[in-house]
mmCIF file of the protein (N, C-alpha, C, O) and its ligand, coordinates in Angstrom:
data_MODEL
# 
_entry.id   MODEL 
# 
loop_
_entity.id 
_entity.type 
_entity.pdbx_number_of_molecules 
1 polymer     1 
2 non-polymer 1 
# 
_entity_poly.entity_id                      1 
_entity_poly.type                           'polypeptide(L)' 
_entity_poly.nstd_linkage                   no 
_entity_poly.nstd_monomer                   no 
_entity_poly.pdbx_seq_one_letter_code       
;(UNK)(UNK)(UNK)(UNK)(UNK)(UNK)(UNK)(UNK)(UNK)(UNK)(UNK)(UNK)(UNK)(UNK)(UNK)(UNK)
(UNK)(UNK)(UNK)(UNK)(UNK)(UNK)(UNK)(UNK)(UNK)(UNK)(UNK)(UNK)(UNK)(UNK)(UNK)(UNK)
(UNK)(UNK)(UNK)(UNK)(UNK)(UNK)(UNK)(UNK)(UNK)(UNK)(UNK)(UNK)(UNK)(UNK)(UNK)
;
_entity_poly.pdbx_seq_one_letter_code_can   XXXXXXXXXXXXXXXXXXXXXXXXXXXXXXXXXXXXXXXXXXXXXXX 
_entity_poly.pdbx_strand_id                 A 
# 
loop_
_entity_poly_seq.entity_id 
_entity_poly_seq.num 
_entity_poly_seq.mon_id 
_entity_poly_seq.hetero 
1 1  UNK n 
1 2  UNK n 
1 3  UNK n 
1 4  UNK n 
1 5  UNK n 
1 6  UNK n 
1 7  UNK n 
1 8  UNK n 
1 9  UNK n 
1 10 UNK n 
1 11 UNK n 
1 12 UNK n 
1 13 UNK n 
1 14 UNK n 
1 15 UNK n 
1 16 UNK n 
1 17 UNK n 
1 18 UNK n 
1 19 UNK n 
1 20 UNK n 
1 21 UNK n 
1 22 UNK n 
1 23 UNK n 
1 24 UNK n 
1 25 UNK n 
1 26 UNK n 
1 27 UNK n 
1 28 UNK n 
1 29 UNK n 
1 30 UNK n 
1 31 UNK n 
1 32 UNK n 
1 33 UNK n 
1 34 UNK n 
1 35 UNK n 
1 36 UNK n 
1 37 UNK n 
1 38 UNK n 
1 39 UNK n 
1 40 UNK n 
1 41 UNK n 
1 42 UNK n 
1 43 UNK n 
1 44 UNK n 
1 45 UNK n 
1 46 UNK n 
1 47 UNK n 
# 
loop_
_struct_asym.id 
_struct_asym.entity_id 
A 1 
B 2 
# 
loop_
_chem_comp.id 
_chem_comp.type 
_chem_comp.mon_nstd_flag 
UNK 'L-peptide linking' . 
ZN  non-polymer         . 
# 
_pdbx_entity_nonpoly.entity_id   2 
_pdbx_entity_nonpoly.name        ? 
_pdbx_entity_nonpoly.comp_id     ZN 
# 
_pdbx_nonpoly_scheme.asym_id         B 
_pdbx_nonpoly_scheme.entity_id       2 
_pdbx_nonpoly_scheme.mon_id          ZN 
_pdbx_nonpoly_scheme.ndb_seq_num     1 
_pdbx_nonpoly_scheme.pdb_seq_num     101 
_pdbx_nonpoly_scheme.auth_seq_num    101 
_pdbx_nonpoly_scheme.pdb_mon_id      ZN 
_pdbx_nonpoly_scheme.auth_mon_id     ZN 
_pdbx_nonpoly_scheme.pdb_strand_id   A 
_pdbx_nonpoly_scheme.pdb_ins_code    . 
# 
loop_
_atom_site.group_PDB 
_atom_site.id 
_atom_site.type_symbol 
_atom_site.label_atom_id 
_atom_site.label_alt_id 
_atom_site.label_comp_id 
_atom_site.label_asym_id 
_atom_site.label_entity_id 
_atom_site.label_seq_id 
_atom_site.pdbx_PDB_ins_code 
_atom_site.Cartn_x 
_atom_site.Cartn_y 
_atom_site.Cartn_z 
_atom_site.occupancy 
_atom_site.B_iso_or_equiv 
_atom_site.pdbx_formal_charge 
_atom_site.auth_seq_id 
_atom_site.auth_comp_id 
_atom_site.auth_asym_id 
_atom_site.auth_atom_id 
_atom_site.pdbx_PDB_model_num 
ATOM   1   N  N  . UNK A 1 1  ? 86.479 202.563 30.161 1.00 0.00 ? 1   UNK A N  1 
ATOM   2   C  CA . UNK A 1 1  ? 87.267 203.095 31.278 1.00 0.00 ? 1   UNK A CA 1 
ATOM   3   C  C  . UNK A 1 1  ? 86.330 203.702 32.323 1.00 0.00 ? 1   UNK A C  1 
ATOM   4   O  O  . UNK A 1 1  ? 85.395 204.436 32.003 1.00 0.00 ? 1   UNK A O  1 
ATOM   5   N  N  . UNK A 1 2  ? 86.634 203.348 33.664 1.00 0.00 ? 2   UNK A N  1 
ATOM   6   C  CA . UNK A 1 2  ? 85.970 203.790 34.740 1.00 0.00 ? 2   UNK A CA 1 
ATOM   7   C  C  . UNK A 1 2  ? 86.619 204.894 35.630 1.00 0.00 ? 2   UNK A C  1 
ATOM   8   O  O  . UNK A 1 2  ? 87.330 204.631 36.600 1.00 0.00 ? 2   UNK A O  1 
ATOM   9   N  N  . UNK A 1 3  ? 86.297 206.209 35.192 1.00 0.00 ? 3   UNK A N  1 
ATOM   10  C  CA . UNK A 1 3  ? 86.992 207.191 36.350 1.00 0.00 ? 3   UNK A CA 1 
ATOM   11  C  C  . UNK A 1 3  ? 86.552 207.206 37.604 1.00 0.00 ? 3   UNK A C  1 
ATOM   12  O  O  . UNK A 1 3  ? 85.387 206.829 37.727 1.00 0.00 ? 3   UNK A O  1 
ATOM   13  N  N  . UNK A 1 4  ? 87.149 207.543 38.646 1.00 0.00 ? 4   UNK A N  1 
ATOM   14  C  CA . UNK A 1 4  ? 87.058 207.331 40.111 1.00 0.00 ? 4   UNK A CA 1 
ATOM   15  C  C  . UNK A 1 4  ? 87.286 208.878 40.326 1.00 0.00 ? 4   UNK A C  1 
ATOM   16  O  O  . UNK A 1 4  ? 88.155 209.548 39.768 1.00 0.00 ? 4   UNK A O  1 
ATOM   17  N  N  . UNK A 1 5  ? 86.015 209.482 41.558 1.00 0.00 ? 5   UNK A N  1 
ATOM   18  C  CA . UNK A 1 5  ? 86.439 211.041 42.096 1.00 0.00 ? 5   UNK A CA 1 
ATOM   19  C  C  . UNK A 1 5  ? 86.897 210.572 43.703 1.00 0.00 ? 5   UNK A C  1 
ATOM   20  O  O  . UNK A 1 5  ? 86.455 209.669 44.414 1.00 0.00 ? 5   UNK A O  1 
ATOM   21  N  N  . UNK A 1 6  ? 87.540 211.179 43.848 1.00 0.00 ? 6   UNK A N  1 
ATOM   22  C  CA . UNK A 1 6  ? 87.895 210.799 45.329 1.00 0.00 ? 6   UNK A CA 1 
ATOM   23  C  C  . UNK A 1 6  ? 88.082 209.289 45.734 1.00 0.00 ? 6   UNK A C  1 
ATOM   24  O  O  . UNK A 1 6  ? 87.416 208.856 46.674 1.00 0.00 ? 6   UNK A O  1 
ATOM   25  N  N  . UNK A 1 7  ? 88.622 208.786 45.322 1.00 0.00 ? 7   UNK A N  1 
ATOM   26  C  CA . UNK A 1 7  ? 88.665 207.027 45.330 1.00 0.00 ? 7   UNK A CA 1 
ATOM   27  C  C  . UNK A 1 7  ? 86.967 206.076 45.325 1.00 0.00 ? 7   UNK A C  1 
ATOM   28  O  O  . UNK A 1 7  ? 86.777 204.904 45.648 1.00 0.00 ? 7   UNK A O  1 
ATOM   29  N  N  . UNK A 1 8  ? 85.824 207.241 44.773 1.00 0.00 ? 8   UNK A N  1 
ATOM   30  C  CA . UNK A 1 8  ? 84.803 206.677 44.646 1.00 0.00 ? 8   UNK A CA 1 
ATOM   31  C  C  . UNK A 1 8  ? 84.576 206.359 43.039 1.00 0.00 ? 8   UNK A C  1 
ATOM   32  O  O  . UNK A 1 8  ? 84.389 207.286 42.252 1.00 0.00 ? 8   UNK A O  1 
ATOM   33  N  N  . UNK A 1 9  ? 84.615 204.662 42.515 1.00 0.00 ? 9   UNK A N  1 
ATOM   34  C  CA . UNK A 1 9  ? 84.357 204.781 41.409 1.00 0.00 ? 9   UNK A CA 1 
ATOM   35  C  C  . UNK A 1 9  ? 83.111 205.038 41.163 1.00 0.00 ? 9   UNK A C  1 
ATOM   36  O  O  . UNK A 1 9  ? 82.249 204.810 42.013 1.00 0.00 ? 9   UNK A O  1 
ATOM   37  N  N  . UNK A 1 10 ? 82.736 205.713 39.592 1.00 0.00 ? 10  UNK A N  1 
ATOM   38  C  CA . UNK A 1 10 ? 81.265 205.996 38.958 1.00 0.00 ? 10  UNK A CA 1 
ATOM   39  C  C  . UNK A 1 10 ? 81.481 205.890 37.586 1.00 0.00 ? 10  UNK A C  1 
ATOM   40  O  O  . UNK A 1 10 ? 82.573 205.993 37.028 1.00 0.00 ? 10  UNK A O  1 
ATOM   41  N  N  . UNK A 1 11 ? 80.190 205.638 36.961 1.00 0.00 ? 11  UNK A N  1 
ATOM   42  C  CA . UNK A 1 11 ? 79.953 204.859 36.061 1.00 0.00 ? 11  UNK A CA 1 
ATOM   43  C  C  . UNK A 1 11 ? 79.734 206.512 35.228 1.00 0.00 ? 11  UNK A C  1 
ATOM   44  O  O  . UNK A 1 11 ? 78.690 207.125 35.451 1.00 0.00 ? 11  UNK A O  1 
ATOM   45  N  N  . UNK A 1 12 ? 80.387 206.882 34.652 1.00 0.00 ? 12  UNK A N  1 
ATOM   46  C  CA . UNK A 1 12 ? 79.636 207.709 33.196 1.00 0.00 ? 12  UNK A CA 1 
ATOM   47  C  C  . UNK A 1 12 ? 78.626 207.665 32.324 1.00 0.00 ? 12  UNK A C  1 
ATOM   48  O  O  . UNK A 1 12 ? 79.004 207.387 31.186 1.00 0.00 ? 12  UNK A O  1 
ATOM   49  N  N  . UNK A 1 13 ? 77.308 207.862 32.462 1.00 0.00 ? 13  UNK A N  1 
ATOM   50  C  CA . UNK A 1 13 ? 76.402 208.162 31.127 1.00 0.00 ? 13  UNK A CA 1 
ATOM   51  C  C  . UNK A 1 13 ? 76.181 208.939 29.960 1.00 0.00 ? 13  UNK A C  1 
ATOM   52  O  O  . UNK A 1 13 ? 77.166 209.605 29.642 1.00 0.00 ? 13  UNK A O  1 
ATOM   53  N  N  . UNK A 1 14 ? 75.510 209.021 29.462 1.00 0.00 ? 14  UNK A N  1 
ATOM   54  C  CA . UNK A 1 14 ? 75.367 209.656 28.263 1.00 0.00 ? 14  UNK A CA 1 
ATOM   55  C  C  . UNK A 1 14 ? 76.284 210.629 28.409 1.00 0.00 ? 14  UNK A C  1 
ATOM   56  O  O  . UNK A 1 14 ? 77.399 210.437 27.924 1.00 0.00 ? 14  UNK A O  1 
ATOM   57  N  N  . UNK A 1 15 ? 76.062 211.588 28.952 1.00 0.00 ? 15  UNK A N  1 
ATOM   58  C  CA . UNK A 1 15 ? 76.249 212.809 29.332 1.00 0.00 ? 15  UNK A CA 1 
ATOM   59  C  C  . UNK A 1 15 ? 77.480 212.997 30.513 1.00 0.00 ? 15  UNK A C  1 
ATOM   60  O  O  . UNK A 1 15 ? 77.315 212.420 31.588 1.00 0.00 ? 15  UNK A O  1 
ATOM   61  N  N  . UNK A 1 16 ? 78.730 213.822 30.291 1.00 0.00 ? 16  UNK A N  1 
ATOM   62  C  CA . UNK A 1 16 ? 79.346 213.049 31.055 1.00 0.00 ? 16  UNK A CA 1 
ATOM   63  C  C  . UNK A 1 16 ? 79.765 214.260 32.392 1.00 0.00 ? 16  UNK A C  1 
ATOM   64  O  O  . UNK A 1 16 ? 80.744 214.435 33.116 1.00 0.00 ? 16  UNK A O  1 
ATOM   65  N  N  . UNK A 1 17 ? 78.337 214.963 32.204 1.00 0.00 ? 17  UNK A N  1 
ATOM   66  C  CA . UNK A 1 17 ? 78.180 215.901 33.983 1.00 0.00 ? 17  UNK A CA 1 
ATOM   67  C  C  . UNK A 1 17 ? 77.429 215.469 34.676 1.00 0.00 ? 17  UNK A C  1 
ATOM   68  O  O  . UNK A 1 17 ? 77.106 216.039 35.718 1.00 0.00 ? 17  UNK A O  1 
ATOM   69  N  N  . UNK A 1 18 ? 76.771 213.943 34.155 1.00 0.00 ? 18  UNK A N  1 
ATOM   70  C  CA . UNK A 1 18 ? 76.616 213.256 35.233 1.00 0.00 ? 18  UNK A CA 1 
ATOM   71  C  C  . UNK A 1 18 ? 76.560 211.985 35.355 1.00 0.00 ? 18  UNK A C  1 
ATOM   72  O  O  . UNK A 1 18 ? 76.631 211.285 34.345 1.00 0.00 ? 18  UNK A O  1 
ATOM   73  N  N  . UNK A 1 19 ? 76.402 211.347 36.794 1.00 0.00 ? 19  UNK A N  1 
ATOM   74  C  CA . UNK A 1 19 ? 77.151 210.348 36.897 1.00 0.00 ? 19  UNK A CA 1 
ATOM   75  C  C  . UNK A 1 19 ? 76.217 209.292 37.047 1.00 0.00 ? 19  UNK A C  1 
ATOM   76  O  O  . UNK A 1 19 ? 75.097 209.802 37.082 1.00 0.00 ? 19  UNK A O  1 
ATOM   77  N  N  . UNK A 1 20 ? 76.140 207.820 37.174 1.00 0.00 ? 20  UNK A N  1 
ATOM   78  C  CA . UNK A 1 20 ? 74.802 206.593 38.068 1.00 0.00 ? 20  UNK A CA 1 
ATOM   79  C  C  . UNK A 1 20 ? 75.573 206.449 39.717 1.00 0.00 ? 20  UNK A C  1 
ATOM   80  O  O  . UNK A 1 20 ? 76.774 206.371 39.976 1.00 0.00 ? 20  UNK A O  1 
ATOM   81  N  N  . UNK A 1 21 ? 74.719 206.449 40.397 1.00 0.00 ? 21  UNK A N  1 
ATOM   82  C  CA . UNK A 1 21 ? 75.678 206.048 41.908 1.00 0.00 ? 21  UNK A CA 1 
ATOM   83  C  C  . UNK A 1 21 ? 76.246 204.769 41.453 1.00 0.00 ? 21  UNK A C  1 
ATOM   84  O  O  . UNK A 1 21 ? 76.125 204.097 40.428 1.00 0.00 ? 21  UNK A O  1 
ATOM   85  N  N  . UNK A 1 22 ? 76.743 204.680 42.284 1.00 0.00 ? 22  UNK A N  1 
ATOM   86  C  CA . UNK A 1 22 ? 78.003 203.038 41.873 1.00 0.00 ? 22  UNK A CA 1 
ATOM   87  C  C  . UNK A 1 22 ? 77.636 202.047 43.165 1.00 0.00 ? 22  UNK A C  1 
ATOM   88  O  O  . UNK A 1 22 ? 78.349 201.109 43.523 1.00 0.00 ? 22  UNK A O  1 
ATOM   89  N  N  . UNK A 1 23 ? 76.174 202.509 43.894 1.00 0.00 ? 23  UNK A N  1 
ATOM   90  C  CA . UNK A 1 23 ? 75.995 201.549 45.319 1.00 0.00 ? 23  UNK A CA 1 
ATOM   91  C  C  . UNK A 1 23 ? 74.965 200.776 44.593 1.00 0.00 ? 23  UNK A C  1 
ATOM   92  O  O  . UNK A 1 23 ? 73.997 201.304 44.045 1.00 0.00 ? 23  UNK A O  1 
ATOM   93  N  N  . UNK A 1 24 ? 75.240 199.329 44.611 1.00 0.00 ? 24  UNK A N  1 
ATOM   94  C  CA . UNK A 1 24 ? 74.301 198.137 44.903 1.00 0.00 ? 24  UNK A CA 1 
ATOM   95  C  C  . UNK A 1 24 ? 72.925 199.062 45.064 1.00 0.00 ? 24  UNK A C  1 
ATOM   96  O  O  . UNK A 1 24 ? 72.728 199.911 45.934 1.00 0.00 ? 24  UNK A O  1 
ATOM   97  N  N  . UNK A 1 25 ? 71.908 198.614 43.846 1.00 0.00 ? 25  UNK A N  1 
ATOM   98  C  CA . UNK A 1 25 ? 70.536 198.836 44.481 1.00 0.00 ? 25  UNK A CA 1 
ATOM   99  C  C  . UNK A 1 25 ? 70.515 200.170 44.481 1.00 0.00 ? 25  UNK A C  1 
ATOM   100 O  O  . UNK A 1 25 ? 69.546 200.547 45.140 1.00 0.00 ? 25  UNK A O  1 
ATOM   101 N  N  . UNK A 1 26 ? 71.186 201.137 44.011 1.00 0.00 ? 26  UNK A N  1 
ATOM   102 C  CA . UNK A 1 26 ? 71.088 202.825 43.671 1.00 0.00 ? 26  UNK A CA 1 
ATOM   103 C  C  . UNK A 1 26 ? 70.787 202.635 42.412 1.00 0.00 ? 26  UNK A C  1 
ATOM   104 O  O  . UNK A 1 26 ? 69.886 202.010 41.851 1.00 0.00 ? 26  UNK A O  1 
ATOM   105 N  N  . UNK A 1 27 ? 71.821 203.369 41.988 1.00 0.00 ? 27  UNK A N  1 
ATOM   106 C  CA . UNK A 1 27 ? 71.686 203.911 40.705 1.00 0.00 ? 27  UNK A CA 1 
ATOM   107 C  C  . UNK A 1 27 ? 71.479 205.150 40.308 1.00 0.00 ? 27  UNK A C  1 
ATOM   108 O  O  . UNK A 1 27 ? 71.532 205.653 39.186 1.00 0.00 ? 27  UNK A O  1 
ATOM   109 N  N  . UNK A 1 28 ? 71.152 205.746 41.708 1.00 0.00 ? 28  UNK A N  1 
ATOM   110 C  CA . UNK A 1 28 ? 70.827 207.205 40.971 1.00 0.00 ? 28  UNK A CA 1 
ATOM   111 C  C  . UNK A 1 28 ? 71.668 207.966 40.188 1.00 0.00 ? 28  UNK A C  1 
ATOM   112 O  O  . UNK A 1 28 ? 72.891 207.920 40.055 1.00 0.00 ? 28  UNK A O  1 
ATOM   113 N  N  . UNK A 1 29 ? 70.678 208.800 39.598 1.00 0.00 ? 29  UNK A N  1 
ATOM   114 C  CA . UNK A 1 29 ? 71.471 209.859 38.931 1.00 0.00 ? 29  UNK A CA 1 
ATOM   115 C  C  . UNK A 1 29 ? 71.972 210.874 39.343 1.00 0.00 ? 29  UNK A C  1 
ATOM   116 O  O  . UNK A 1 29 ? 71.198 211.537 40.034 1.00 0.00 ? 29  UNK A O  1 
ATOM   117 N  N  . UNK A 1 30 ? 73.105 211.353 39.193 1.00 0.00 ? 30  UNK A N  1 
ATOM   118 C  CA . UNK A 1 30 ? 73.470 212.463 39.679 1.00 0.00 ? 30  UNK A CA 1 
ATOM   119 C  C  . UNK A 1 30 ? 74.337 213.619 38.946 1.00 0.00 ? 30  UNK A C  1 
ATOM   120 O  O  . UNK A 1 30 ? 75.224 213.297 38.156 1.00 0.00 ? 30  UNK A O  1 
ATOM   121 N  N  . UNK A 1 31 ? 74.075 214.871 39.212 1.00 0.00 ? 31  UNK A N  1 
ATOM   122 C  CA . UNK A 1 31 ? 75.350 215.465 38.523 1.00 0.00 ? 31  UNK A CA 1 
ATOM   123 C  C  . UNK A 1 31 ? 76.342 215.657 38.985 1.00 0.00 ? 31  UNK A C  1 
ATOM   124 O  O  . UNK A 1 31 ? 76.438 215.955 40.175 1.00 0.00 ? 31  UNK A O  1 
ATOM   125 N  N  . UNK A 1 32 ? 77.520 215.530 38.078 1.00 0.00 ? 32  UNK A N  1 
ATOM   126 C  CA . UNK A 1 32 ? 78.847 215.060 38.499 1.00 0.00 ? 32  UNK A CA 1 
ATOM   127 C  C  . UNK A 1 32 ? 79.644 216.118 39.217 1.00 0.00 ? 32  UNK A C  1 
ATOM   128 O  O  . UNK A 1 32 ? 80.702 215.672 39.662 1.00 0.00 ? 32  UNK A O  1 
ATOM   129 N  N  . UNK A 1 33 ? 79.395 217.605 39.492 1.00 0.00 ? 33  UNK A N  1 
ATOM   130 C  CA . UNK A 1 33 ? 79.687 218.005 40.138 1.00 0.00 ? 33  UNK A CA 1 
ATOM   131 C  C  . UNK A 1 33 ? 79.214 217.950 41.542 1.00 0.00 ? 33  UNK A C  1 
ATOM   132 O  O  . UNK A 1 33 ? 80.077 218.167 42.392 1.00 0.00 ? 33  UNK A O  1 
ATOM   133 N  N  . UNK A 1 34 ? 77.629 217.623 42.077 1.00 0.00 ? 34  UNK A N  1 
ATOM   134 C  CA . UNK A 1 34 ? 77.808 217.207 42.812 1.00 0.00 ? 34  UNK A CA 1 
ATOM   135 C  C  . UNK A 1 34 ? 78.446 216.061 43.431 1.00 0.00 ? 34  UNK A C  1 
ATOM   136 O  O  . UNK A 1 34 ? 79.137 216.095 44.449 1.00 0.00 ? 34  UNK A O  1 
ATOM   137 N  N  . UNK A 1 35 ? 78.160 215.053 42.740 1.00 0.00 ? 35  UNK A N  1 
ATOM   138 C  CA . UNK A 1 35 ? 79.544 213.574 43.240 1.00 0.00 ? 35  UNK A CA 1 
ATOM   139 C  C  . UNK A 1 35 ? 80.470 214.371 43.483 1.00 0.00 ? 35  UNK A C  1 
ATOM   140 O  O  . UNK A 1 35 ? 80.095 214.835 44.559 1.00 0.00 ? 35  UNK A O  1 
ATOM   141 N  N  . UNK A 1 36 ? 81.339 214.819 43.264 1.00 0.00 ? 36  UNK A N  1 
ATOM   142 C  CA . UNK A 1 36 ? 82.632 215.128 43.253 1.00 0.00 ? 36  UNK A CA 1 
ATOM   143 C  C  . UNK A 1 36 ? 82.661 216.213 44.518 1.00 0.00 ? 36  UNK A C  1 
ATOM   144 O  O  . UNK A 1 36 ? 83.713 216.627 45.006 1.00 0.00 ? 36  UNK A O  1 
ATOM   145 N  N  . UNK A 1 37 ? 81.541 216.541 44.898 1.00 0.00 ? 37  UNK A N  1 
ATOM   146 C  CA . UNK A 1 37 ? 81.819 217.644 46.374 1.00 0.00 ? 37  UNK A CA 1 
ATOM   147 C  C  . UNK A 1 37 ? 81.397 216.686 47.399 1.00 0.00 ? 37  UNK A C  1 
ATOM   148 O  O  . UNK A 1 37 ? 81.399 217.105 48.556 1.00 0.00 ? 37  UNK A O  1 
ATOM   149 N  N  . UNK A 1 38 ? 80.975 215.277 47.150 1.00 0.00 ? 38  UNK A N  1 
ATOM   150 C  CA . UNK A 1 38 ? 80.881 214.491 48.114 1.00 0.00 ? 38  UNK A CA 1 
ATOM   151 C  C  . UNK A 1 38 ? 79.268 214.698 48.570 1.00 0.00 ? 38  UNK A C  1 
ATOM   152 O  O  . UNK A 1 38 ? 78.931 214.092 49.587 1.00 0.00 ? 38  UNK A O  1 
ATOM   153 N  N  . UNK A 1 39 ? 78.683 215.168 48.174 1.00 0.00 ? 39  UNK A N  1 
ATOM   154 C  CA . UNK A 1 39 ? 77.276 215.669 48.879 1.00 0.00 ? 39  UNK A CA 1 
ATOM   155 C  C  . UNK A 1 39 ? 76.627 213.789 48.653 1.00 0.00 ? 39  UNK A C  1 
ATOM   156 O  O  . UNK A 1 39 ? 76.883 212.961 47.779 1.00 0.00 ? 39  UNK A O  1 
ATOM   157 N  N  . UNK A 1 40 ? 75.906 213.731 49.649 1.00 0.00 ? 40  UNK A N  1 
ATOM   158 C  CA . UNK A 1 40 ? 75.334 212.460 49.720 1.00 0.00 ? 40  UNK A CA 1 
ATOM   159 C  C  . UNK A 1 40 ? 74.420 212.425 48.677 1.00 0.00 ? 40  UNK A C  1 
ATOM   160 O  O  . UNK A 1 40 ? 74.015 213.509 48.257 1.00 0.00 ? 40  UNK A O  1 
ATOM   161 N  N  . UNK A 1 41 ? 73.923 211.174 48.063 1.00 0.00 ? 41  UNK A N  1 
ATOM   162 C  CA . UNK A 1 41 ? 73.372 210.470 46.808 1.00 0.00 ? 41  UNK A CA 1 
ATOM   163 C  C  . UNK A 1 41 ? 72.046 210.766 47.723 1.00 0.00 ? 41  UNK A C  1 
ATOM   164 O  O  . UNK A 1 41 ? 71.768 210.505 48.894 1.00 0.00 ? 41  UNK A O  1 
ATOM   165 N  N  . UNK A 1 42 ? 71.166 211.607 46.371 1.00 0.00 ? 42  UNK A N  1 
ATOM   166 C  CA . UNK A 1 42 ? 69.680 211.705 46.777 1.00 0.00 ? 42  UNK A CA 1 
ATOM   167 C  C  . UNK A 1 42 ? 69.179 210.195 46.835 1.00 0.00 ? 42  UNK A C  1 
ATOM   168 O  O  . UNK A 1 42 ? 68.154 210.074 47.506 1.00 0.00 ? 42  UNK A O  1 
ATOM   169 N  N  . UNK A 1 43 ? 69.660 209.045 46.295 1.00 0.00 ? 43  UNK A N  1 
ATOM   170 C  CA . UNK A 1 43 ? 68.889 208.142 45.859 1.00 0.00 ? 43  UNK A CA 1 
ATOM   171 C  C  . UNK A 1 43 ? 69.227 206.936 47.160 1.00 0.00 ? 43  UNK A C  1 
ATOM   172 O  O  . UNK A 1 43 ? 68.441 205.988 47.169 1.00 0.00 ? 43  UNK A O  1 
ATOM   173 N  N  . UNK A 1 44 ? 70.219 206.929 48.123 1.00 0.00 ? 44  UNK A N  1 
ATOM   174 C  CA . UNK A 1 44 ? 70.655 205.975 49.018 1.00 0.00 ? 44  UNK A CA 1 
ATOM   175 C  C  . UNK A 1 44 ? 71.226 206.793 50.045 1.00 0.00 ? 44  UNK A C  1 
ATOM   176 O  O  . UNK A 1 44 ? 71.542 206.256 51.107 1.00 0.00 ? 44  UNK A O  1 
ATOM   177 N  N  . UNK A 1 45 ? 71.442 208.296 49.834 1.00 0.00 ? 45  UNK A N  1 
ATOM   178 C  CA . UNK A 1 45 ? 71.830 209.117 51.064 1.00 0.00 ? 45  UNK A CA 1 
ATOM   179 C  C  . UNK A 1 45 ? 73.516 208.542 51.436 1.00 0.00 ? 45  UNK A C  1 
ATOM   180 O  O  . UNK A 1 45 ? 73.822 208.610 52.627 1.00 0.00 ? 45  UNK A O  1 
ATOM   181 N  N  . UNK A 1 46 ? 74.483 208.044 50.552 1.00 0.00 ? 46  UNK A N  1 
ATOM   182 C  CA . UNK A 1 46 ? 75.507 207.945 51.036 1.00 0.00 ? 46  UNK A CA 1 
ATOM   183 C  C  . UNK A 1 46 ? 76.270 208.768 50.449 1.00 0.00 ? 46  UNK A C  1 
ATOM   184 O  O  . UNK A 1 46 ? 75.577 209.735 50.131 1.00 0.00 ? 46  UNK A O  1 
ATOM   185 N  N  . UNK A 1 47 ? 77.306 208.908 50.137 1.00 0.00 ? 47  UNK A N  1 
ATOM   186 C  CA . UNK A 1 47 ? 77.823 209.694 49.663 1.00 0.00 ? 47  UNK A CA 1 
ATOM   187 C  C  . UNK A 1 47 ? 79.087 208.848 48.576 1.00 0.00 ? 47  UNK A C  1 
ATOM   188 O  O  . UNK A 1 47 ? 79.854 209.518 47.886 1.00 0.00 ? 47  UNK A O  1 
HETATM 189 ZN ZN . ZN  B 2 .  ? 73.081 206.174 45.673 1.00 0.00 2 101 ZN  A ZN 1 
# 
């Protein structure tokens, strides 16, 4: 199952406070509270 924050889906890892970006060619890691405040992806700068 794939949860979606804000109509952005993300992929769950190990650990599930944080998230992989879900953009083509990202991947970064992130913690899931930040995803969820929308703060842009250190790894592609989108949000
Ligand atoms: Zn990203």
């Amino acid at each position: 199952m794939v949860p979606a924050i804000d109509g952005y889906p993300v992929i769950v890892v190990s650990l599930a406070d944080f998230v992989c970006c879900s953009y083509k060619g990202c991947g970064a890691l992130r913690p899931l509270t930040e995803a969820s405040e929308n703060r842009p992806c250190p790894g592609c700068g989108r949000v």
